[in-house]
C-alpha positions as protocol buffer text, in pm:
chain_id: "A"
residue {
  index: 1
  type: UNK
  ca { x: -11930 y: 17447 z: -16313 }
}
residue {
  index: 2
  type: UNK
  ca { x: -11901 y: 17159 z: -16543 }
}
residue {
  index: 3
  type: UNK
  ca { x: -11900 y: 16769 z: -16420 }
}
residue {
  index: 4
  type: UNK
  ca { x: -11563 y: 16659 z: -16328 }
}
residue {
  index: 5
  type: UNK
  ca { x: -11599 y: 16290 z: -16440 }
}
residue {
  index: 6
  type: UNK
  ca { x: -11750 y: 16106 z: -16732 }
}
residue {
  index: 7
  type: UNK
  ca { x: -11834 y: 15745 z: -16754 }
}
residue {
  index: 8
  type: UNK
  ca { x: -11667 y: 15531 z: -17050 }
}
residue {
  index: 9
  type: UNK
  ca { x: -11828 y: 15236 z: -17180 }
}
residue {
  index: 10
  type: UNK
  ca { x: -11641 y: 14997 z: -16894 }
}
residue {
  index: 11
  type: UNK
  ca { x: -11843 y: 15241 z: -16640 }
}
residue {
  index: 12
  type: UNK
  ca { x: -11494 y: 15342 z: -16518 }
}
residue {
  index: 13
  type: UNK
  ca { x: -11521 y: 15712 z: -16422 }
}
residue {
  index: 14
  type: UNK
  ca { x: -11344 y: 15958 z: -16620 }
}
residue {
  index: 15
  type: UNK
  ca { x: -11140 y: 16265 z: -16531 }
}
residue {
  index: 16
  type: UNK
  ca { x: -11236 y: 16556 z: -16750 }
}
residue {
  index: 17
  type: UNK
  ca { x: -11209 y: 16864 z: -16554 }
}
residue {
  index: 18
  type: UNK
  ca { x: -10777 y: 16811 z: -16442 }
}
residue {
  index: 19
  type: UNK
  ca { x: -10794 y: 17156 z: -16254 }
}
residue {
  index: 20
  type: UNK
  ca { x: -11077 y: 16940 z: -16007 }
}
residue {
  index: 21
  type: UNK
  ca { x: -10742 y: 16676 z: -15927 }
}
residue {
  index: 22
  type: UNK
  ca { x: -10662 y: 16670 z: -15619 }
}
residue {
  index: 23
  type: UNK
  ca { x: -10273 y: 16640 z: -15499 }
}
residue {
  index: 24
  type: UNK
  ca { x: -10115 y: 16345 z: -15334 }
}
residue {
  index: 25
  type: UNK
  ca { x: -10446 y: 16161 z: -15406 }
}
residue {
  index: 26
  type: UNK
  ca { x: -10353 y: 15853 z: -15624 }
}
residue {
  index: 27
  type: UNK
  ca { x: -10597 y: 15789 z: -16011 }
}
residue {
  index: 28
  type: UNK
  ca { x: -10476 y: 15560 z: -16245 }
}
residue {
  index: 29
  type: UNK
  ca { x: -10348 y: 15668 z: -16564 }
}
residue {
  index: 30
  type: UNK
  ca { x: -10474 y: 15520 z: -16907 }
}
residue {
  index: 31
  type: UNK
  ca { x: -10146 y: 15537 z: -17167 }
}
residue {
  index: 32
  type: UNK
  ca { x: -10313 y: 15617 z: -17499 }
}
residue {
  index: 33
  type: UNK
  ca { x: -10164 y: 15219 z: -17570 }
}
residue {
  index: 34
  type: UNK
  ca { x: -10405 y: 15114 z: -17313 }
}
residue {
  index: 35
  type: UNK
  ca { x: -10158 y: 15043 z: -17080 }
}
residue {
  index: 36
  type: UNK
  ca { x: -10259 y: 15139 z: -16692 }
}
residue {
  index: 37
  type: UNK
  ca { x: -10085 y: 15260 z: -16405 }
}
residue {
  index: 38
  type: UNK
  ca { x: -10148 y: 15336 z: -16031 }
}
residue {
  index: 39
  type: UNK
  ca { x: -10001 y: 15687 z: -15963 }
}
residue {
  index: 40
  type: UNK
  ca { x: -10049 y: 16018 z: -15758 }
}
residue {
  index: 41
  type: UNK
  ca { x: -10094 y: 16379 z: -15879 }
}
residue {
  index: 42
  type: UNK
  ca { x: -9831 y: 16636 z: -15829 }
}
residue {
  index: 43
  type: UNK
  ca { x: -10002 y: 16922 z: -15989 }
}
residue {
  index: 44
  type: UNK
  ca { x: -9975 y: 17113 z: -16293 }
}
residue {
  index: 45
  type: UNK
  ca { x: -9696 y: 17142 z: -16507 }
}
residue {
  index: 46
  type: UNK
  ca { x: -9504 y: 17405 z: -16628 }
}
residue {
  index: 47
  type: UNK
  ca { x: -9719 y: 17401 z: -16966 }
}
residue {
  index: 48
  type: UNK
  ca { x: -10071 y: 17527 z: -16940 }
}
residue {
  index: 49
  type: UNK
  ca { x: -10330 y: 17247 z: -16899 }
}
residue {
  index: 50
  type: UNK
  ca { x: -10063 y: 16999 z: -16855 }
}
residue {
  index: 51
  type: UNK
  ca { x: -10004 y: 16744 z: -16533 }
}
residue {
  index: 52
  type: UNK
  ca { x: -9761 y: 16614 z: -16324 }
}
residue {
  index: 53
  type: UNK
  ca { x: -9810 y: 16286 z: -16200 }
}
residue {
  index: 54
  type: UNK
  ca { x: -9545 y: 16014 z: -15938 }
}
residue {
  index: 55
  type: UNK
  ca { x: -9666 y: 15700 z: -16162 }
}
residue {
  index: 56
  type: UNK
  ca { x: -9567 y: 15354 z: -16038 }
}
residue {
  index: 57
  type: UNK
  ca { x: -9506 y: 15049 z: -16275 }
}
residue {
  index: 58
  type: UNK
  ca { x: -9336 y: 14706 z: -16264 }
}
residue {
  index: 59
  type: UNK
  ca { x: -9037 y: 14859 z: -16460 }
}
residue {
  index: 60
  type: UNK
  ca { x: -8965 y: 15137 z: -16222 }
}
residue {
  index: 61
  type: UNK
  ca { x: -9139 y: 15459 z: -16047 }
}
residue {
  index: 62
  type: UNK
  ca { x: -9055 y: 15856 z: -16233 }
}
residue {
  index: 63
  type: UNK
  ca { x: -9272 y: 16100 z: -16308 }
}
residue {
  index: 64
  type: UNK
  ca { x: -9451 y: 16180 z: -16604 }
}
residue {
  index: 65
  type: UNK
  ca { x: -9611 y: 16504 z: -16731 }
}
residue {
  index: 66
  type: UNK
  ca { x: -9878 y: 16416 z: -16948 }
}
residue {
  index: 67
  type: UNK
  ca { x: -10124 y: 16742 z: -17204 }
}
residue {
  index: 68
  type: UNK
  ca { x: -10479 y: 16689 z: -17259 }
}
residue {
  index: 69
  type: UNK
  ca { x: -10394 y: 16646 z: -17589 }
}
residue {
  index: 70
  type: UNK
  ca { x: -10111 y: 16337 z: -17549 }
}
residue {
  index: 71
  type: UNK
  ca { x: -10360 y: 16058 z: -17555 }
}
residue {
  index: 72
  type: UNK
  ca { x: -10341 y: 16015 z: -17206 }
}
residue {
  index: 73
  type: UNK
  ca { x: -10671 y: 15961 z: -16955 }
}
residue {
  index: 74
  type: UNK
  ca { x: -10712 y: 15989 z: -16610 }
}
residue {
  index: 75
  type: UNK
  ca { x: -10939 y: 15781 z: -16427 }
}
residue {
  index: 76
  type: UNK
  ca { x: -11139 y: 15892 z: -16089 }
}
residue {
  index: 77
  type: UNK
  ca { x: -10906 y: 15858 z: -15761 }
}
residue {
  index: 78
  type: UNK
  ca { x: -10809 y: 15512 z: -15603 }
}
residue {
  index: 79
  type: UNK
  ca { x: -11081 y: 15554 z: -15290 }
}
residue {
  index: 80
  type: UNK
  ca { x: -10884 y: 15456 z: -14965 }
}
residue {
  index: 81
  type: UNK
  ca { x: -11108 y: 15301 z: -14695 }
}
């Protein structure tokens, strides 16, 4: 089976392998702007490979469904202690 994470050059951990998310665990989302936001896996969406995530920003909550191929980049889960 293939590694799950990657590490980017800021040694933040990378999601590469989605079907290895976990629901109701929160990651943080990386808009391909850069922007990032706290949010929580669903599961997958109706379109093959795709993802539904609860994300939470100053400008409201909704969910988002975000492709491999939108830009988007999910980074390893928030770790509750």
């Amino acid at each position: 089976m293939a590694a799950a994470t990657g590490v980017t050059d800021d040694a933040e951990e990378v999601v590469t392998d989605w079907s290895e998310l976990l629901p109701k665990r929160a990651y943080v989302l990386r808009s391909p702007s850069g922007e990032d936001l706290l949010s929580t896996y669903g599961g997958p969406g109706e379109q093959i490979g795709s993802a539904v995530f609860f994300a939470h920003s100053p400008e409201g909550d909704g969910e988002l469904t975000i492709a491999p191929d939108d830009g988007w980049t999910v980074l390893s889960s928030v770790q509750e202690d």
